[in-house]
C-alpha positions as CSV (number, residue, x, y, z in Angstrom):
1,X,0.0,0.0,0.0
2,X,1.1,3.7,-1.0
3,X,0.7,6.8,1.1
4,X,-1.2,8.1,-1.6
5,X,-3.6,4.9,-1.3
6,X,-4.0,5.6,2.2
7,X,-4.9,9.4,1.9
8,X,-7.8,8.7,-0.3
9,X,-8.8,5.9,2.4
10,X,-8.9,8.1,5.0
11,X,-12.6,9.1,4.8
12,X,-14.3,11.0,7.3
13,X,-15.6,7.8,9.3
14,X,-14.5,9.3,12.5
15,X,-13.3,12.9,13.6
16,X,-9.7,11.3,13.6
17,X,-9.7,10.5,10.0
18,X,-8.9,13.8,8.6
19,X,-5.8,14.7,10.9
20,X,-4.6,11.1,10.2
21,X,-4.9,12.0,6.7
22,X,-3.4,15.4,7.4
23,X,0.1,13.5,9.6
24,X,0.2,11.2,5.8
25,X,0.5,14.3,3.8
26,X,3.1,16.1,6.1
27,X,5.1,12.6,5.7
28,X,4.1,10.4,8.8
29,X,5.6,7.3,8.9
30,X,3.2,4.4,8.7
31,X,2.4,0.5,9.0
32,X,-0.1,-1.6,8.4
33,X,0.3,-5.2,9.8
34,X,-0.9,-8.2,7.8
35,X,-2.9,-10.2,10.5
36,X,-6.3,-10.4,10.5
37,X,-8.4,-10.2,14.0
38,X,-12.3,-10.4,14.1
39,X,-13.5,-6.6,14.3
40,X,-15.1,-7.3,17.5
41,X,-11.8,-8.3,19.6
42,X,-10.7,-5.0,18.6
43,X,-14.3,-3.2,19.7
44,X,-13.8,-4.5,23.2
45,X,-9.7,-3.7,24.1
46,X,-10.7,-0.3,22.4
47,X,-13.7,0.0,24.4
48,X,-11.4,-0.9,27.6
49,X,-8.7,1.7,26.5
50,X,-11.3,4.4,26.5
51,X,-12.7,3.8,29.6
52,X,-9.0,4.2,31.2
53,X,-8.0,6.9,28.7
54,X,-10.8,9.1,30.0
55,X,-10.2,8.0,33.7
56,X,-7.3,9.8,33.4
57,X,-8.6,12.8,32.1
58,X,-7.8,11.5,28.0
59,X,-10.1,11.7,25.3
60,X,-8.7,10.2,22.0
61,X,-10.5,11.4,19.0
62,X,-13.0,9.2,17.4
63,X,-12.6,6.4,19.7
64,X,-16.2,6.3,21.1
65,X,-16.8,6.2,17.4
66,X,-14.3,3.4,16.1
67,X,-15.7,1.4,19.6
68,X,-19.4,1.9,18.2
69,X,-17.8,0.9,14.4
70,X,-16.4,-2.0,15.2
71,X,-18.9,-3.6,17.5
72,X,-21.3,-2.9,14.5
73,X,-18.9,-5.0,12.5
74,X,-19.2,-8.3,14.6
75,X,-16.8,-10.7,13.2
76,X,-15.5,-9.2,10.3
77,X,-11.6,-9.6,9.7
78,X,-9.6,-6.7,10.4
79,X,-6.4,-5.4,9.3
80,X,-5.1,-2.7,11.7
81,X,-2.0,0.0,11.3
82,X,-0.4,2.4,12.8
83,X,0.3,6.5,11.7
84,X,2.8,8.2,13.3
85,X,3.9,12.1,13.1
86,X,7.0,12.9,11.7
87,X,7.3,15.2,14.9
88,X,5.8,11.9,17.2
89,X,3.4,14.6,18.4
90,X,0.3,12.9,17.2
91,X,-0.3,8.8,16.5
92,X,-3.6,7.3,15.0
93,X,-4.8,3.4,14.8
94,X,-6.6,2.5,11.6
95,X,-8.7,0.3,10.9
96,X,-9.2,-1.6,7.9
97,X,-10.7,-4.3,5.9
98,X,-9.6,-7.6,5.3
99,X,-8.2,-6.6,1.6
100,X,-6.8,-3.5,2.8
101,X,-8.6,-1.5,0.5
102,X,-11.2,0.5,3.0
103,X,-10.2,2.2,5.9
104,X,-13.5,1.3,8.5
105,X,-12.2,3.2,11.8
106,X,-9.7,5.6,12.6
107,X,-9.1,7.1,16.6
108,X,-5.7,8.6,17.6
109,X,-4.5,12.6,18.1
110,X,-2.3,14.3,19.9
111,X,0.0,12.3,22.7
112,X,-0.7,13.4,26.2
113,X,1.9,15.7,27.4
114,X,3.1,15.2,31.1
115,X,3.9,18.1,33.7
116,X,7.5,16.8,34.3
117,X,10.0,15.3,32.9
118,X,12.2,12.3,34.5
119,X,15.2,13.5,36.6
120,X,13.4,17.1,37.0
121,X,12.1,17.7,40.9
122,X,8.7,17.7,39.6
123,X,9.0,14.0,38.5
124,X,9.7,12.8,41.9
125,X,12.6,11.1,40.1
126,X,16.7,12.0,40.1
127,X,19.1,11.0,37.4
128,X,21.8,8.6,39.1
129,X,25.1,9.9,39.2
């Protein structure tokens, strides 16, 4: 698969689709693995990573969405991949068919930024001298 085949995949299925699409086009680097998992394996970790992403105070665009997608999708096979900023400021999962020719569900965004850093007073770590 192309960048360019992935762009004109990245519909607007979920409010993550279009920044995905945005990271290909500023030159993200990207995967998409070959295994296949049934569509709703994937609905219930993504459902669980929601639940603790937002327990922390997280929200990860168009997760509630790609949850509700691939529940919808029962046991469909699923390809998933992986879009990562060239600046690693932003990530996104995607979704896909079996053929790799659709995108079905797209969530990612931003990384969380922490308030400290490790070996800064903040952390509650030192760097070992």
């Amino acid at each position: 698969m192309t960048r360019d085949d992935l762009i004109a995949m990245l519909l607007e299925r979920t409010p993550a689709c279009g920044p995905a699409r945005d990271a290909l086009i500023a030159g993200a680097d990207f995967v998409v693995w070959d295994g296949l998992v049934p569509a709703n394996q994937h609905a219930g970790v993504f459902r669980r990573r929601m639940h603790n992403s937002l327990k922390r105070g997280h929200t990860i665009d168009g997760l509630a969405d790609s949850v509700d997608i691939l529940r919808r999708a029962g046991e469909e096979p699923l390809r998933t991949g992986s879009i990562n900023a060239v600046d690693r400021s932003s990530w996104f999962t995607i979704f896909l068919n079996f053929a790799a020719t659709e995108v079905v569900a797209c969530c990612g965004g931003r990384r969380p930024t922490t308030t400290g850093s490790a070996g800064t007073p903040e952390s509650g770590t030192q760097p070992r001298g």
